[in-house]
N, C-alpha and C positions, 0 to 999 in steps of 0.2 A: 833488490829487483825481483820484483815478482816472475814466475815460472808460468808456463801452462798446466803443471798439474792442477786438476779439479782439486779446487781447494775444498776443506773440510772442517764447516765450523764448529760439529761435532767435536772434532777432533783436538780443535784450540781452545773449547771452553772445557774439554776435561783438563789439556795440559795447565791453565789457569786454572784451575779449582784444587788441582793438584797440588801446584806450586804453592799456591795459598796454602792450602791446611799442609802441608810438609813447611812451608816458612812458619807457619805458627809453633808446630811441633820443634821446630828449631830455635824457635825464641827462646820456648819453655826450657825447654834440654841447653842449652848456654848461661839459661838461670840458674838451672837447677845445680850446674855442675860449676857456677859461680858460686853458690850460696855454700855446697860441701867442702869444696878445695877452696873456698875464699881466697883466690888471686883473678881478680878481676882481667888482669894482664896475661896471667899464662894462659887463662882459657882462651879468651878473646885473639892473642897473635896464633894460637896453634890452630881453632878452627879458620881463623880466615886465612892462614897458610894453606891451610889442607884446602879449602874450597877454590883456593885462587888454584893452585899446583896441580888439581882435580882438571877445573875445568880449560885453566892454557894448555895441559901437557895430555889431555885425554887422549889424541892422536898417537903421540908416541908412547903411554904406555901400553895402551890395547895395542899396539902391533910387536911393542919389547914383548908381552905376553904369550902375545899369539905368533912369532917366531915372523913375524912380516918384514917386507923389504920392498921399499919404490921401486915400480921398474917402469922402464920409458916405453917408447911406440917402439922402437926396433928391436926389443927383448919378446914384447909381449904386441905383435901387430894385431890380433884379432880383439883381445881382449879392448883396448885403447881404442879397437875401429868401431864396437858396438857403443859403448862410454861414448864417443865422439860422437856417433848417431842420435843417439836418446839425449844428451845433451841440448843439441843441435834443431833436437821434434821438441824439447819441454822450453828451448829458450829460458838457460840454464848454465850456472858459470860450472867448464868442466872441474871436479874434484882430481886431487891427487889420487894415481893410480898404485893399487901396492898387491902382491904377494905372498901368501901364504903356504910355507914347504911344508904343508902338514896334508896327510888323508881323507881327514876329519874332511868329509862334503860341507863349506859352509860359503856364507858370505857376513860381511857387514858393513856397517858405515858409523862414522865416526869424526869429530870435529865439534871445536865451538861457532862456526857459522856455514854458510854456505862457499865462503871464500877462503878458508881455509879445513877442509871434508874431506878425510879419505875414503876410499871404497875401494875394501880387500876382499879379494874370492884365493879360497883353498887351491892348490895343486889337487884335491880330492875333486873341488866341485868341477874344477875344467875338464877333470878327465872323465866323468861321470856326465855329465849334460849336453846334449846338441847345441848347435848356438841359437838355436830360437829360443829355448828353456834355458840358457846363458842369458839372453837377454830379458826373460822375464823378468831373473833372480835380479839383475843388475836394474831392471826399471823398477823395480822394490824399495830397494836399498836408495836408488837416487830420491825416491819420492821424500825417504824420511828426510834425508837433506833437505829438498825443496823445503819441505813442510816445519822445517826446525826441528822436530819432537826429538831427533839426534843431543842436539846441544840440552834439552829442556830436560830428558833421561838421565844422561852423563852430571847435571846435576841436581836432580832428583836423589836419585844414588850415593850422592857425595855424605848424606845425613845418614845414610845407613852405611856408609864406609867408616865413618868418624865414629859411631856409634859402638860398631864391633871390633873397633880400635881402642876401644875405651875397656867394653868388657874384657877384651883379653887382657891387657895392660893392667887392670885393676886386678883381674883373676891370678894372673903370672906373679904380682907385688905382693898378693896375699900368699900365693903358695911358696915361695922363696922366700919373703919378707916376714912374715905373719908373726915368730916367736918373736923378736925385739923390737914387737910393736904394743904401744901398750891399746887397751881396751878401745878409746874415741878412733882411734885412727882407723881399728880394723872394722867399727862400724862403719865409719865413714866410706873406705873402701867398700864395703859392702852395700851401703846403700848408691853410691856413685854406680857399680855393676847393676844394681835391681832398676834405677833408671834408665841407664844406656841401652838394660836388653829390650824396656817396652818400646823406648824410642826403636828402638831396629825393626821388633816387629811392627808398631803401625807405620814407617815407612817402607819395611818389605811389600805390605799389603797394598800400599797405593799405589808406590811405585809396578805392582804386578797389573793391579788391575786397568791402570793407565799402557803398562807396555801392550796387554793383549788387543786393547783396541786398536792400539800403533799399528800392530801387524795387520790388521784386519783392513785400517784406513791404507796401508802399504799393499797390499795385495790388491786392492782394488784399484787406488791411483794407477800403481803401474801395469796392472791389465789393460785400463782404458788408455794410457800409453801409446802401448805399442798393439791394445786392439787384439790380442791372442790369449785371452784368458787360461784357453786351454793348452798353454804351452808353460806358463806358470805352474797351473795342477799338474800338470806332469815333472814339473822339477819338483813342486813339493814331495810328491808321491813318493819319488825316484830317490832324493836326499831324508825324506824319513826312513825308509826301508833300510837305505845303507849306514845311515847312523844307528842302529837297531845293531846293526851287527858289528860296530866299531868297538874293539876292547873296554873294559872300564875302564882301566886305570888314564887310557887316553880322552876315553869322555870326562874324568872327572878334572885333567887340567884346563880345560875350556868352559867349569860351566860359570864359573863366574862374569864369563861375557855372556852370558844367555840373552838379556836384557837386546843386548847387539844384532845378535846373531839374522841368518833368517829363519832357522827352526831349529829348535832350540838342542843342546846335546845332553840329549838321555837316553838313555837304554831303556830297553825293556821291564815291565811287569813294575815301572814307578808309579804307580796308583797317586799317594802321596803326592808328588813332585807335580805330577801331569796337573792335580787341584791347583798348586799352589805357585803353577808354570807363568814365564813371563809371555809364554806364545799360547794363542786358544788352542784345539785340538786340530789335528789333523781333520777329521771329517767334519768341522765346522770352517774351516777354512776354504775345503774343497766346494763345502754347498754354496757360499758366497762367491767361486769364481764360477760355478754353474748359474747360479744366478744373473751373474754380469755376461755369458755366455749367450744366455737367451735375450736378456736386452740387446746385443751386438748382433742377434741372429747368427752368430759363429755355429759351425756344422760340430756337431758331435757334441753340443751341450757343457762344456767345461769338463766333461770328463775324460780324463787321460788313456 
């Protein structure tokens, strides 16, 4: 069923272009790792396990992850009455509602369709945001649902999960393994790891450069939404600064969902990382809600 989100066909011809060159890179990397290990069967039942297991169970593993838990309308009445509203304005089936006990300011969404979606916000971000900047974040996150690019990420991702499952696995065989192996084997390992790493990277790169526009087509959808651009820039604002100051050791169990998230978990002075992020910058984000600001003639310009 189609939604009221402003659709975005931007948005759907990079997710297909995407899918494309990562399906091709995936044909090649199932060859490749057919023709080294010549078991035509064991490669073929492990990735299409991995992909199937990926993409049914993506819901519960990000929330086993990310420490999440359902909770109904009489746990959580505010949360579930915003969710019901923006639902209700996008003509939109509601997602399941979930919990996260953690500080970390976040949110995300998650699911292989619209009918089956969760959308979890932090114990951090409820006590951190108003509920007009609650509902920005949360018309965000609906939009990727509306929009699929949730399901289309989730497996995007799956060939760079399989990928660094392979390096380690071969890396781990070789350094346990390695003396009572003779010579063919330990090249073969070795060349099986020298293909998996390029596969990961040029799926890391697509997969990045497709999620930043995610966010950017996210940020705008659900401004026009709920029509409050600048209630959004103030959650961005408000949840970069506090993840700035969130420990590492707790920023680094979360950044594997970055992809997910609404902005992303990193600390300070990551130069590196910020290049190579699945969210565009901070001050690129904010000029495109100042932007949608002055089309809305919203007072105070999208700035928070």
């Amino acid at each position: 069923m189609r939604s009221r989100f402003e659709p975005d066909r931007q948005l759907t011809m990079r997710m297909v272009v995407t899918m494309f060159l990562l399906g091709l890179v995936y044909v090649v990397f199932v060859g490749a790792l057919i023709v080294l290990l010549k078991s035509v069967v064991l490669v073929v039942v492990i990735a299409a396990g991995l992909l199937i297991a990926q993409y049914w169970f993506s819901d519960r593993i990000a929330l086993y992850a990310m420490r999440g838990r359902f909770v109904t309308a009489e746990e959580e009445p505010q949360l579930h009455g915003i969710i019901d509203r923006l639902c209700a304005t996008a003509d939109m089936p509601k997602p399941r509602v979930a919990v996260s006990e953690m500080d970390l300011p976040n949110a995300f969404a998650t699911g292989r369709n619209a009918d089956h979606a969760v959308v979890c916000v932090t114990t951090g971000l409820q006590r951190r945001l108003t509920t007009e900047e609650l509902e920005g974040v949360l018309a965000h996150e609906l939009s990727h649902v509306a929009h699929r690019d949730v399901a289309v990420i989730t497996i995007a991702s799956f060939l760079g999960v399989i990928a660094g499952l392979v390096v380690r696995f071969a890396f781990y065989s070789q350094l346990f393994g390695g003396r009572g192996r003779d010579q063919n084997t330990v090249v073969v390992l070795a060349a099986v790891m020298a293909v998996s790493a390029l596969v990961y990277a040029i799926s890391f790169l697509l997969i990045r450069a497709l999620s930043r526009y995610r966010e950017l087509a996210a940020d705008r959808a659900g401004a026009m939404l709920t029509a409050k651009p600048a209630a959004l820039a103030s959650a961005l604002t408000k949840v970069s600064g506090d993840i700035a100051r969130i420990p590492t050791q707790d920023l680094r169990t979360s950044q594997a969902f970055n992809a997910f998230f609404f902005t992303p978990a990193l600390g300070p002075g990551t130069v590196v990382a910020n290049l190579f992020s699945t969210h565009p910058s901070l001050e690129r984000r904010l000029e495109a809600l100042a932007e949608i600001s002055a089309e809305l003639g919203e007072p105070g310009g999208g700035t928070p």
